[in-house]
N, C-alpha and C positions, 0 to 999 in steps of 0.2 A: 409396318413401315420398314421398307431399306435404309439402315443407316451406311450408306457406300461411298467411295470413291472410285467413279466411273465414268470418262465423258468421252462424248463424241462429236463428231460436224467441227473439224477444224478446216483453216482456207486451204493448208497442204491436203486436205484431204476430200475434194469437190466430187470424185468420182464413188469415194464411200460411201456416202450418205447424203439424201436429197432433202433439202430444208423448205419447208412453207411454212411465211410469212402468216403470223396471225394478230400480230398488235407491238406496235413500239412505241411504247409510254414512257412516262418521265422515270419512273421507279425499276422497269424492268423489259426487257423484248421477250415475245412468246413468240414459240412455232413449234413446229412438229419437222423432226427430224427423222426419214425414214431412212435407218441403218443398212446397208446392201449386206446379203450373208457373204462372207471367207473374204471379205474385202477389207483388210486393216485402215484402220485412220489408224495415221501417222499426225499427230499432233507434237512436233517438237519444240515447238514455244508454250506449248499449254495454254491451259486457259487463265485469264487474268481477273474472272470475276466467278461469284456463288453461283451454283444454281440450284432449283428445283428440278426433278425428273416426273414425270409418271407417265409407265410405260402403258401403252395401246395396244400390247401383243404383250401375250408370251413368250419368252426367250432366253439366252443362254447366250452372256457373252463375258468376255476374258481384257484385262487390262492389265500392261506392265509399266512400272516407272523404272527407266535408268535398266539397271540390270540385276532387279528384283526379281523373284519368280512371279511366272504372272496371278493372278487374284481372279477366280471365276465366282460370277455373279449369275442366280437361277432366280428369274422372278416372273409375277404372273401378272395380267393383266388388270390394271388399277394399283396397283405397290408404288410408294412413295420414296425418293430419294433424295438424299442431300448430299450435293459434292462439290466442295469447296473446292477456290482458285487452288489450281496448280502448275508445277514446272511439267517438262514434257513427258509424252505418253504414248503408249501403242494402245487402241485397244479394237476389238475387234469381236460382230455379231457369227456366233457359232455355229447357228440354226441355217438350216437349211432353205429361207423364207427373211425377209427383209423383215425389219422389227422399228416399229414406230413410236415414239420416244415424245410427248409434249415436253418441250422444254419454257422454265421460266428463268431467262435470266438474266440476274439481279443486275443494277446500275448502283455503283457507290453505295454509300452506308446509310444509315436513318436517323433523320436527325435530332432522332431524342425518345424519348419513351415513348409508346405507342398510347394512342387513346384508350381508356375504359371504360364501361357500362356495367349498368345492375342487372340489363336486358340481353347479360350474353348469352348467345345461342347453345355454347357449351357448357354454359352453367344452369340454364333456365332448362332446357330441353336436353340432357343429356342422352335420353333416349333415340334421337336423330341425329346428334350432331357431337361429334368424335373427334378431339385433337390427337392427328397423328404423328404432325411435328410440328415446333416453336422453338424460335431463336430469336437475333435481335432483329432479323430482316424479315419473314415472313411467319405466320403461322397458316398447316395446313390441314380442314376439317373433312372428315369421311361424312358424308351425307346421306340417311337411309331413310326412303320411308318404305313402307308393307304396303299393298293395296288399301286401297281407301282409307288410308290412316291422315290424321292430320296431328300437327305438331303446337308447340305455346306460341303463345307471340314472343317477340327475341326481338333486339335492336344489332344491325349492322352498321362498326363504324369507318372499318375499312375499305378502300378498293379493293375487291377481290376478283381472281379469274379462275372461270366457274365450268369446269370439264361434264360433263353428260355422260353415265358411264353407259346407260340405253337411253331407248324412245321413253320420251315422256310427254306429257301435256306441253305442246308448241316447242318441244324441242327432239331432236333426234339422237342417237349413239354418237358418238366423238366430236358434239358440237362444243366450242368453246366462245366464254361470251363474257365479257366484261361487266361487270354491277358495280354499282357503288353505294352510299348509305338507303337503310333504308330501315322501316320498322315493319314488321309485317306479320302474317300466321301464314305458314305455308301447308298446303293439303294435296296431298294425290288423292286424285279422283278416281281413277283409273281403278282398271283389276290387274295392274301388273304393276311388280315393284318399282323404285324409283331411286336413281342411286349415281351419286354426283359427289366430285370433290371439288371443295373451292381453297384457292391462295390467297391469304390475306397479306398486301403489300402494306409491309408499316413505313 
């Protein structure tokens, strides 16, 4: 996991970076923000709310606040970030190739402690299912399986938004899809790995 402060896709900044729309829920808005290289976003109001990152590419980009030296950030495709509201900012994709960003993010606060189960996925299956960040808004699990492996049954009590890191059974590489509760055993069938992170909105 990146633990970072880095954002992108502000309204001063329309020609940096191209945003698609992928869900706007009561808890949070997702899209994918694809970053232009040696194009600064110029966000000088900053942002006013949390978010989640994880990047779709490779990349190599640089952010200043105010008149701080700037902070470069090297990360690979699937790396998790958290970067909290802030005042304004420069920041800017380094790479030579536009770098694509799922963004979650957050609406207001949670209104109270998150639901528990005996049936959770990170505790029951730890061998699949990896907390790689928790706070009081979201927690976010790395999801692995090996060819034909299958995992325990686990209970979901969250919304969560569920990224495709490849093709999988009914799903393809950078598909993103909303779930909600559910109880289940999950299995790849296939003979190729299978590998997904999902956001749990509390």
């Amino acid at each position: 996991m990146l633990l970072i402060i880095l954002a992108v896709a502000g309204s001063t900044a329309a020609q940096s970076s191209i945003e698609t729309e992928k869900f706007d829920l009561e808890k949070a808005r997702v899209y994918v923000a694809a970053v232009q290289p040696h194009r600064p976003v110029l966000a000088t109001k900053g942002h006013a709310t949390n978010r989640v990152f994880i990047y779709l590419d490779d990349g190599v980009m640089t952010r200043r606040e105010g008149n701080s030296p700037p902070t470069t950030i090297v990360f690979r495709r699937g790396d998790v970030g958290w970067i909290p509201a802030s005042s304004g900012y420069v920041s800017e994709n380094t790479t030579d190739r536009p770098v694509r960003i799922l963004m979650v993010d957050l609406k207001g606060t949670p209104s109270g402690p998150a639901p528990a189960t005996k049936l959770d996925p990170a505790a029951v299956d730890p061998k699949h299912y990896t907390v790689v960040l928790e706070n009081d808004q979201v927690r976010v699990l790395r999801i692995h399986f090996a060819p034909h492996d299958k995992g325990q049954r686990h209970e979901h009590i969250l919304d969560r938004v569920v990224l495709y890191l490849n093709d999988q059974e009914r799903a393809t590489a950078d598909d993103v899809r909303m779930a909600g509760a559910a109880t289940h055993v999950e299995e790849n069938a296939s003979g190729q790995p299978a590998d997904r992170i999902a956001v749990e909105l509390k």
